[in-house]
N, C-alpha and C positions, 0 to 999 in steps of 0.2 A: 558511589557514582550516581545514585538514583538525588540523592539529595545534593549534589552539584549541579546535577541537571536540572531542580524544581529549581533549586535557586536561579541559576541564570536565566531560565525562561521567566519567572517569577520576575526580573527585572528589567525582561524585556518587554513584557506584557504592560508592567507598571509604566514605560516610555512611552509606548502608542497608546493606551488608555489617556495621558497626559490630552490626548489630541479628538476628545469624544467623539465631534462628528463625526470626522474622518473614521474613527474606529469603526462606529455604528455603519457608515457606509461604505465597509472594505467586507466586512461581513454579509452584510446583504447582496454585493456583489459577487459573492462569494455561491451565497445561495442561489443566487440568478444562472449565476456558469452552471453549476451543478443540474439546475432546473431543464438548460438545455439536453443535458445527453438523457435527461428521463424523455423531455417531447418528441426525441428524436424515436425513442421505443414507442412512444405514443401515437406516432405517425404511422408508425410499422404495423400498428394493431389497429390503425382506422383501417387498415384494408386488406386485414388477417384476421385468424381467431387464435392462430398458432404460429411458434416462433421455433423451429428443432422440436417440435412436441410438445411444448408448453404454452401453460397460458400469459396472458399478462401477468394478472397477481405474481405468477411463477416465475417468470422472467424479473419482475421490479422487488423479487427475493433478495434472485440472486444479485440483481445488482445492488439491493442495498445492504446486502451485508458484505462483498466487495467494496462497495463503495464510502463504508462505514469505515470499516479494518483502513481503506487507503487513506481517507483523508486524513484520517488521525494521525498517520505512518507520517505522512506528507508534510505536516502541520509541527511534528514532532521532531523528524531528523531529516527531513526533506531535503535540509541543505548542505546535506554530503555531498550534494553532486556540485558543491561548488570549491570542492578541492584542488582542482586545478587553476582557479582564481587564488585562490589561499600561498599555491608554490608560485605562484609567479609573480606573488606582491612581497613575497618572502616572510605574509603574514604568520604561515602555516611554523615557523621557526619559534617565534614567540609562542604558539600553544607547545609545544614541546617540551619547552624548560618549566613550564610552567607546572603544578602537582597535580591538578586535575588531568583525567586521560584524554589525549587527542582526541580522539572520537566524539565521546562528551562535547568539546569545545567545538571541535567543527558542524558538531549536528546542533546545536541549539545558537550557534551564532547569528543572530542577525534573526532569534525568532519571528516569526510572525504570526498572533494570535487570531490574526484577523481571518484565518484561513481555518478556522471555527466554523464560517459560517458553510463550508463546505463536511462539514460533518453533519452540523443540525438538519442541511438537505439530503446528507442518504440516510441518518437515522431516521428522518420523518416519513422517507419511501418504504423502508423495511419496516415501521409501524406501521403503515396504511397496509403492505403486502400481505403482513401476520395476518391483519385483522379479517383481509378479503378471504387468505387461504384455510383459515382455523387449522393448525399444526398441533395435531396431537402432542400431551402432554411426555407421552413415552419417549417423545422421540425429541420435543424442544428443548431437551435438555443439550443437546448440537449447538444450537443455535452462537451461545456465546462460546464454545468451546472455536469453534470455526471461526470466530473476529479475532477471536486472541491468533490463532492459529493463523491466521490471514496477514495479521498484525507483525506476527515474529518471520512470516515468508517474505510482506514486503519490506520489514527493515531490513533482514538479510539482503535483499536485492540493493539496496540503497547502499548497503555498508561494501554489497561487489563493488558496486557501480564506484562510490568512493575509491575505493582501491585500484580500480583498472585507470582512474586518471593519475596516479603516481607514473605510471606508463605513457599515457593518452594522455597529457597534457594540453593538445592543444585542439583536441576535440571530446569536449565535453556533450555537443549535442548526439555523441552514440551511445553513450549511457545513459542521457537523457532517455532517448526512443528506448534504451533497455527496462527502465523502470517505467516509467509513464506509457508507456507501450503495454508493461503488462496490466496495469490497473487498466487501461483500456481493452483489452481483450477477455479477461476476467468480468467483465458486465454483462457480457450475454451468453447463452449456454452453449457448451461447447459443441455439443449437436451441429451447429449451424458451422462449425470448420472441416476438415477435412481430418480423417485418419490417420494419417501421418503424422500430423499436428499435431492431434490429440494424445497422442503417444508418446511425444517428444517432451511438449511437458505435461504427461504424469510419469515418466520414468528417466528423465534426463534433469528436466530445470522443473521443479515438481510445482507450478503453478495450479494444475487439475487439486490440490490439496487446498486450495486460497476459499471456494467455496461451489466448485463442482462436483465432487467425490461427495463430501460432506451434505451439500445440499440435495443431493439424490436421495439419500440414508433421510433426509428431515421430508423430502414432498414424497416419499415412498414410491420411487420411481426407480426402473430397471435400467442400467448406462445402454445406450443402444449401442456403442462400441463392444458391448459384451468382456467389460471388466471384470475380474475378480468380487465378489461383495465385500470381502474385508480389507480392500484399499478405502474403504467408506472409512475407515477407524484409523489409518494413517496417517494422518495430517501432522500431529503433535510430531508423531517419530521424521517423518519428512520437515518439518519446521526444523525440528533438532539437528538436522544432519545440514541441512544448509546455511543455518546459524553457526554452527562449527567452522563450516569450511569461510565463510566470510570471515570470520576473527582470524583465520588465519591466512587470509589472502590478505587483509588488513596488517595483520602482523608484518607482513613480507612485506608489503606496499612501504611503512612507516621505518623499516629496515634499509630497506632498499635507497631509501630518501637520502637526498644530500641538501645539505642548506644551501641556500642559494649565496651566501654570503652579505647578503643588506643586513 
């Protein structure tokens, strides 16, 4: 599966590189978007010192390793959420018969590499954050455990979000807000939402595992909602359980499916 997927992307990559400028300036525009939601923190700390408790550096943490984990998600299968396009061009038939797995085809269809450049800008904010906060060595060993982990939350969410349009066909923009909605909320620490919230997802839709749990356990900081200390170390197991149940909400979805007939 894995080498189906470099190949197609591998060939999709090879089409827009065909086209350098454009390439080069789909990228950079890429970084420019990204560039916004950091100014937008930058604006909040010209006339703060603190954001839910934390400082800058602490806050452009957390969002670069959120930010990290998403784009890459985004860049990679991002376009699951165009399965409802797929059943109603009757595209979605043709990946079926075909040996490679559904999933596969419809996540790397139509890649777009260009949305690279939205990785290179939250890597380059979580290397400036590291450098500001000096993160002990004991504890940076988190650091990539939590991307990966953020990695395998948000494609679970995309592979829901895929699935709930075998249903939802003719609105895709709810799944949209479902997934792009949590990369947005996952930027800033969850301090600054409500209780309730916070609660909902770390023990409902486990986004607190994407890199708020985690990222408390790496800047040595106490959950002011007065969590548990070893939900700091559940992420993987929470990654796991929601990866499970998407394959098989996915399963049911591509069951469920009738061809359209075209």
């Amino acid at each position: 599966m894995v080498r189906t997927f470099a190949m197609l992307a591998w060939t999709w990559t090879r089409a827009a590189a065909a086209y350098p400028v454009s390439f080069a300036l789909m990228i950079a525009f890429g970084c420019l978007m990204g560039a916004v939601d950091v100014a937008v923190i930058l604006v909040v700390f010209a006339n703060t010192t603190a954001l839910g408790g934390f400082t800058r550096a602490e806050v452009l943490f957390l969002y670069g390793t959120a930010g990290t984990a998403f784009a890459l998600v985004d860049m990679c299968v991002g376009n699951l959420d165009k399965i409802s396009q797929h059943i109603k061009a009757g595209t979605l038939d043709t990946m079926l018969v075909k040996p490679a797995p559904a999933w596969v085809q419809a996540a790397v269809d139509r890649f777009t590499p260009t949305r690279f450049g939205r990785v290179l800008q939250a890597v380059t904010i979580l290397v400036v954050a590291l450098a500001d906060i000096g993160v002990p060595w004991e504890r940076a060993w988190m650091i990539p455990v939590m991307i990966v982990t953020a990695m395998a939350i948000f494609a679970s969410l995309w592979t829901l979000a895929g699935a709930a349009q075998f249903v939802l066909t003719d609105a895709p923009e709810v799944v949209n807000a479902f997934t792009y909605g949590s990369g947005q909320l996952a930027q800033y620490p969850f301090s600054v939402y409500g209780r309730d919230l916070v609660r909902g997802v770390t023990y409902v839709l486990p986004l607190a595992f994407i890199n708020w749990q985690p990222g408390l356990y790496v800047l040595g900081k106490d959950d002011p909602f007065g969590t548990p200390g070893f939900l700091r170390f559940l992420g993987p197991v929470a990654a796991l359980l929601l990866a499970l149940l998407s394959a098989f909400a996915w399963r049911q979805g591509v069951r469920r499916y009738r061809s359209t007939g075209s």
